[in-house]
C-alpha angles and dihedrals in degrees: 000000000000138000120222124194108204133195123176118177120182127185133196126199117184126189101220126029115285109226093196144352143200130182136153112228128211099187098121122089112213119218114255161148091305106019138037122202116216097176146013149165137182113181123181134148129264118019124334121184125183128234138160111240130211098286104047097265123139103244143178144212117216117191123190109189104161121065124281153179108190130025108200110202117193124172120174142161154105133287123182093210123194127198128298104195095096083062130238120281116238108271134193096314117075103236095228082083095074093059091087121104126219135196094270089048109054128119120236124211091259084052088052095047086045090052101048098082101054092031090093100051077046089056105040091030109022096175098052092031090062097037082056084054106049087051084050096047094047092057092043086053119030122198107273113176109207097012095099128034134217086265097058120110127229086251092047100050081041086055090048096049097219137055144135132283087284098052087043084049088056105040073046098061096028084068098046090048099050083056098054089260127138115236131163132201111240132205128198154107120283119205111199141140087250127053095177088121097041109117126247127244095270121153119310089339084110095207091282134124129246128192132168139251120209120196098244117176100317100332140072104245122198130229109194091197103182104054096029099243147081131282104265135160085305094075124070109193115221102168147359142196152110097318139328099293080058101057100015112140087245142015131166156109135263140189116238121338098136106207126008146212121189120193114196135176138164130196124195112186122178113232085188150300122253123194115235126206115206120164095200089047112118130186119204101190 
């Protein structure tokens, strides 16, 4: 067990006054199976109200009616977070959801020629097959910070060779859904001693992580893609869903503005990490 301290500012500059202003915020981690949360916060100006989305996340809508200039985000808090490795259990939403695919999630020629030979080690041994792909598609694509942005398609990074955790978290399940396989899009904070693989404040990224969660067996299993390994008491899930439009920290629409500029940071500091003895604890890999 580990416990993580976060703090996520984000900060909007517009050029011309904002009328209005709407956006849903997913900036609020929810206590589970793997991760509790003790304390958080979310602060923002003009009116926020909470409300569960379709998937299950804690969500909030934040509404902005008087004219503006800046909008200041900050979330912070702490989670106490336990190992994924043992998977997530199904939920409230039938798997079977996450097999569709979306235009950020759908798999090129060149995606389907790339995936033949290790289709056949996904389908007879799903949890090694796509272990194998993760390690292919990360090679395929290094980590380029900058070189993609939030609006770029798994096809499209794929084409590029090259793209950030949430390019690597499409191509990823792309790949998973083409085969018949459940796969679902997550949204989060990492804490690690290298951030190599952290993505940079690009666009709406919002300087978060994303990995992916494939339906192996009877339990939601993660690929962190990015940094070739599992979820584990280093991630703190804020969000899932179909694809990143889906489970992104924040998403809206505003009146007027004209341009804008958006400054965004998160910082995940351990605060420590506490073995736990369970006797009924069992971990699978």
């Amino acid at each position: 067990m580990a416990k993580l301290k976060i703090l996520h500012k984000t900060d909007y500059r517009y050029s011309e006054a904002v009328r209005r202003s709407a956006q849903v915020l997913r900036l609020s981690p929810s206590s589970g199976a793997h991760q509790l949360v003790l304390h958080w916060q979310l602060n923002a100006p003009g009116s926020m109200r909470a409300f569960v989305d379709a998937y299950g996340n804690l969500s909030h809508l934040l509404t902005i009616d008087e004219a503006h200039q800046t909008i200041e985000i900050v979330a912070h808090g702490t989670v106490e977070v336990l190992d994924h490795t043992d998977g997530e259990s199904l939920g409230p939403i039938p798997a079977a959801v996450f097999q569709r695919p979306t235009p950020l999630t759908e798999c090129s020629p060149e995606m389907f020629a790339f995936l033949e030979p290790l289709s056949s080690m996904i389908r007879s041994r799903p949890l090694f097959g796509l272990t194998d792909l993760a390690s292919a598609l990360l090679e395929r694509m290094p980590y380029s910070p900058g070189a993609t942005t939030v609006a770029f398609s798994a096809a499209q990074a794929f084409a590029a060779a090259r793209g950030v955790c949430q390019d690597h978290t499409h191509a990823f399940i792309a790949c998973c859904r083409v085969l018949g396989l459940a796969a679902r899009y997550v949204s989060g904070y990492v804490q690690s001693s290298d951030h190599s693989h952290l993505p940079s404040n690009q666009g709406d990224s919002l300087a978060s992580h994303a990995w992916a969660e494939a339906w192996i067996g009877n339990r939601w299993v993660s690929f962190d893609i990015s940094n070739s390994r599992a979820a584990g008491t280093g991630h703190v899930k804020l969000a899932v869903g179909l694809d990143y439009l889906d489970a992104c920290p924040t998403r809206g629409v505003r009146l007027g503005g004209g341009e804008e500029s958006m400054r965004a940071s998160a910082e995940v500091q351990s605060l420590g990490t506490t073995p736990t003895y369970s006797p009924v604890m069992v971990q699978n890999q």
